[in-house]
C-alpha positions in Angstrom: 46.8 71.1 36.1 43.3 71.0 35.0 42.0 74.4 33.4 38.8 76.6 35.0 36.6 75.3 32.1 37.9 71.7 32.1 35.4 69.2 31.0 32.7 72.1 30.0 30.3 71.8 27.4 29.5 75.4 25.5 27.9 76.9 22.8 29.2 80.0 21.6 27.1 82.6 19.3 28.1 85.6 17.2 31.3 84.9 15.8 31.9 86.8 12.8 35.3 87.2 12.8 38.6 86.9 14.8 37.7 90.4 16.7 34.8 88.9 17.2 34.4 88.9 21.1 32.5 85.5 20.8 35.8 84.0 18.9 38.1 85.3 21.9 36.0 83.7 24.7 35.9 80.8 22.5 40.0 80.6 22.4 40.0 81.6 26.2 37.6 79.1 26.8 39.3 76.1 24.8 42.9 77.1 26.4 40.9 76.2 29.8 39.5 73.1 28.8 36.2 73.5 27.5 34.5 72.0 24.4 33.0 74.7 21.6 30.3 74.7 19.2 29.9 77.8 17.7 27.0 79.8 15.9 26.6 81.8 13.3 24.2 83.7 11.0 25.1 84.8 7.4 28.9 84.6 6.0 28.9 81.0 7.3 32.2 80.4 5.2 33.8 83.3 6.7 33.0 81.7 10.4 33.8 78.4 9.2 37.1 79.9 8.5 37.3 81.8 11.4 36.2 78.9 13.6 39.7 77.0 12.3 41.8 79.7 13.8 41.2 78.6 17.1 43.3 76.1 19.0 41.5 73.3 18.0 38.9 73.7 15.4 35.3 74.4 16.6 31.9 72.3 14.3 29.9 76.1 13.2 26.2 75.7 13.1 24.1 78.4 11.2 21.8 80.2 13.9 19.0 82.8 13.0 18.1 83.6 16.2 14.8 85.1 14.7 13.8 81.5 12.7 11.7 78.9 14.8 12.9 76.1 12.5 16.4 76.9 13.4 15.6 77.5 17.5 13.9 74.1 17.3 16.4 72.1 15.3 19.5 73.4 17.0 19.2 71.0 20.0 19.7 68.3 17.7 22.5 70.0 16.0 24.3 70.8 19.1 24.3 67.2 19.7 25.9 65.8 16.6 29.1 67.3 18.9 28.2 67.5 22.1 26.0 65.2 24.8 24.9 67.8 27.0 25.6 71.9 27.2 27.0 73.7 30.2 27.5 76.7 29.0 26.0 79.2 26.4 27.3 82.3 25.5 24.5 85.4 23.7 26.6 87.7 21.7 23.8 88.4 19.3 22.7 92.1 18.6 21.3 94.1 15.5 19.4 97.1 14.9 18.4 98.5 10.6 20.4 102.1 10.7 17.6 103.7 11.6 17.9 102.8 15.2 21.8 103.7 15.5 22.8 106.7 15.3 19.7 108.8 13.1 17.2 110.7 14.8 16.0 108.4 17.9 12.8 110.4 16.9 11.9 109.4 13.7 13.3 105.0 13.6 9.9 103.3 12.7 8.4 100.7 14.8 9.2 97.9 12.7 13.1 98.5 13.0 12.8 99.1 16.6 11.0 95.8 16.7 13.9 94.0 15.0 16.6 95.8 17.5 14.6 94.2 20.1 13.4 90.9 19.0 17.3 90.2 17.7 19.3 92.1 20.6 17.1 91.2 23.6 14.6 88.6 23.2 16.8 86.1 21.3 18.5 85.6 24.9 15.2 83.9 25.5 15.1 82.0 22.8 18.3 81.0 22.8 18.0 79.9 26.2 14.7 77.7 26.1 15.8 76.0 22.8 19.0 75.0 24.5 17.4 74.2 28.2 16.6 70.3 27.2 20.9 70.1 26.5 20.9 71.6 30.5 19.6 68.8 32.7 22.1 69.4 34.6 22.5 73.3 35.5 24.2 75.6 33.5 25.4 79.5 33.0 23.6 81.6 30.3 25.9 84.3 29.7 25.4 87.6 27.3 27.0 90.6 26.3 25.6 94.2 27.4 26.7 97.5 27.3 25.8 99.7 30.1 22.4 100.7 29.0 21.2 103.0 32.7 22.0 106.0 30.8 21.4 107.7 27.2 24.7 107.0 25.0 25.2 109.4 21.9 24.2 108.0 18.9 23.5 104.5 20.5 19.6 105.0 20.3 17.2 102.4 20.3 20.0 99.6 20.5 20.2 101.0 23.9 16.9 101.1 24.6 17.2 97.1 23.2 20.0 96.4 26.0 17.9 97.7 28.4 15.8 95.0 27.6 18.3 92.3 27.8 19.2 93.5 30.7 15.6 92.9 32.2 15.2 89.5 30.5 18.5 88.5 32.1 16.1 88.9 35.1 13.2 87.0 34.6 15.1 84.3 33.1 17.4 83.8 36.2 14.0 84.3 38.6 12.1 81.1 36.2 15.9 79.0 35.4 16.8 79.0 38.6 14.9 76.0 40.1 16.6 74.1 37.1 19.8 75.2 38.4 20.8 77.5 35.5 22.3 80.5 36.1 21.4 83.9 33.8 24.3 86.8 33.8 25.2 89.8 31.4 28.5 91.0 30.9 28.7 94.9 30.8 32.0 95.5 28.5 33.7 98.7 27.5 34.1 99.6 23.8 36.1 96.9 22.3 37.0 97.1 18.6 35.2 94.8 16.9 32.8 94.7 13.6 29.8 95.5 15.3 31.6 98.3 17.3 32.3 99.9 13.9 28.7 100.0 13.3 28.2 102.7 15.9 28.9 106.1 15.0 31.1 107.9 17.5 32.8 104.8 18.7 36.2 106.3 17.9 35.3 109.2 20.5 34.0 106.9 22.9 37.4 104.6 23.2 39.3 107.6 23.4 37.0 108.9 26.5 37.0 105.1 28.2 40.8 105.2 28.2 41.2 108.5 30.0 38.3 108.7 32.5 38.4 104.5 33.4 40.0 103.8 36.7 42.1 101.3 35.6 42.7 102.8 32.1 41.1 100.6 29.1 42.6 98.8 25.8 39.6 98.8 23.1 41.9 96.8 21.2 42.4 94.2 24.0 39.2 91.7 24.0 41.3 89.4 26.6 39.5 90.6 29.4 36.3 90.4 28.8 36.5 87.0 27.5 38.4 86.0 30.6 35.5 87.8 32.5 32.9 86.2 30.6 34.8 82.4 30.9 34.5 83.2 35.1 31.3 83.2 34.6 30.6 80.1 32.4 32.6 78.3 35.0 31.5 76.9 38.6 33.8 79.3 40.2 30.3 81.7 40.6 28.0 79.1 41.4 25.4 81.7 43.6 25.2 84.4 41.2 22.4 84.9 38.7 20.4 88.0 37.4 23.3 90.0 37.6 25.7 92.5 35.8 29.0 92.5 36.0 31.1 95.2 34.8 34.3 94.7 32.4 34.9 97.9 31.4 38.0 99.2 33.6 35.9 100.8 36.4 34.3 103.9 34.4 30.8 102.5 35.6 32.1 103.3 38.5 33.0 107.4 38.1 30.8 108.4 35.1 32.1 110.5 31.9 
């Protein structure tokens, strides 16, 4: 029985570690069939390592999402293991600590220009320097967090997913023709490094699990990277621009 990714070509960014969410849709996506090329930035040794752990060991390019040179070489690095993409995953977000969780006040425009030009624009930029790999369609997805209302503590990386969540739009309005679809994934707190980097986070699991619908594991990443797989697949092949929640219904009922 063939699996829902069987065949699939994707590229895979932000793995850090083995909580990394990008390291689970990577193992979800190799148990379904798919060939992996990861990304990384910094620590390469650490995702080299990482990139090991998985069911069968993933090539690691180094990404900085931010560096032209590396945008314009990567297509040519993607193909040293791949002859053509069909799937890209953006789990790519940053903001100095200015922007999380100090005064939203006082974070200087420089930082907030990092938040955004790393958190939100890279989907962009990530896209277009992989679009030549696409001649034949694709699925862009990224990683959100629910940014329609004003989380403690989570600042101006909010106001940063509120941006990706707008450049999912355009990019799925100007892709389209070229048969690529553009969707975000809006996940509940899951435990991973970057979580850690967000004061409160502790109080926020604790909150998802009682007021979610259908309860919510922070320490179970499964789900999302099942939900993210769905949508790297051909199982949604009409459905672009969009949102979909993973995050145990509390979308749904508010805090």
């Amino acid at each position: 029985m063939s699996g829902l990714l069987q065949g699939k070509r994707l590229v895979i960014t932000g793995v850090i570690t083995d909580a990394s969410l990008g390291f689970h849709v990577a193992k979800v996506a190799q148990e379904q069939g798919a060939q992996v090329v990861l990304t990384g930035f910094g620590r390469m040794s650490l995702v080299e390592r990482i990139a090991k752990r998985l069911p069968n060991p993933a090539p690691v390019i180094e990404l900085d999402v931010t560096n032209p040179e590396h945008l314009e070489a990567l297509p040519g690095k993607v193909r040293e293991h791949l002859d053509g993409v069909d799937g890209v995953l953006h789990s790519i977000a940053y903001g100095p600590p200015s922007t999380l969780g100090a005064d939203f006040l006082d974070a200087p425009w420089e930082d907030v220009a990092t938040a955004v030009q790393v958190s939100a624009y890279s989907l962009k930029s990530l896209a277009v320097a992989l679009l030549p790999l696409m001649s034949e369609g694709g699925s862009v997805v990224g990683m959100d967090f629910d940014a329609r209302v004003a989380w403690p503590a989570y600042n101006w990386m909010g106001v940063s997913k509120a941006a990706l969540e707008s450049v999912t739009r355009y990019l799925a309005r100007d892709l389209g023709p070229r048969k690529v679809r553009v969707n975000l994934v809006a996940a509940g707190p899951v435990r991973t490094m970057a979580a850690k980097s967000i004061p409160g986070f502790t109080d926020l699991d604790k909150m998802w699990a009682e007021r979610a619908p259908l309860g919510w594991d922070p320490t179970d990443p499964e789900p999302v990277a099942k939900s993210v797989c769905v949508l790297l697949s051909d199982w949604l092949p009409a459905t672009t621009g969009s949102m979909v929640w993973v995050d145990g219904g509390l979308h749904a009922v508010g805090m």
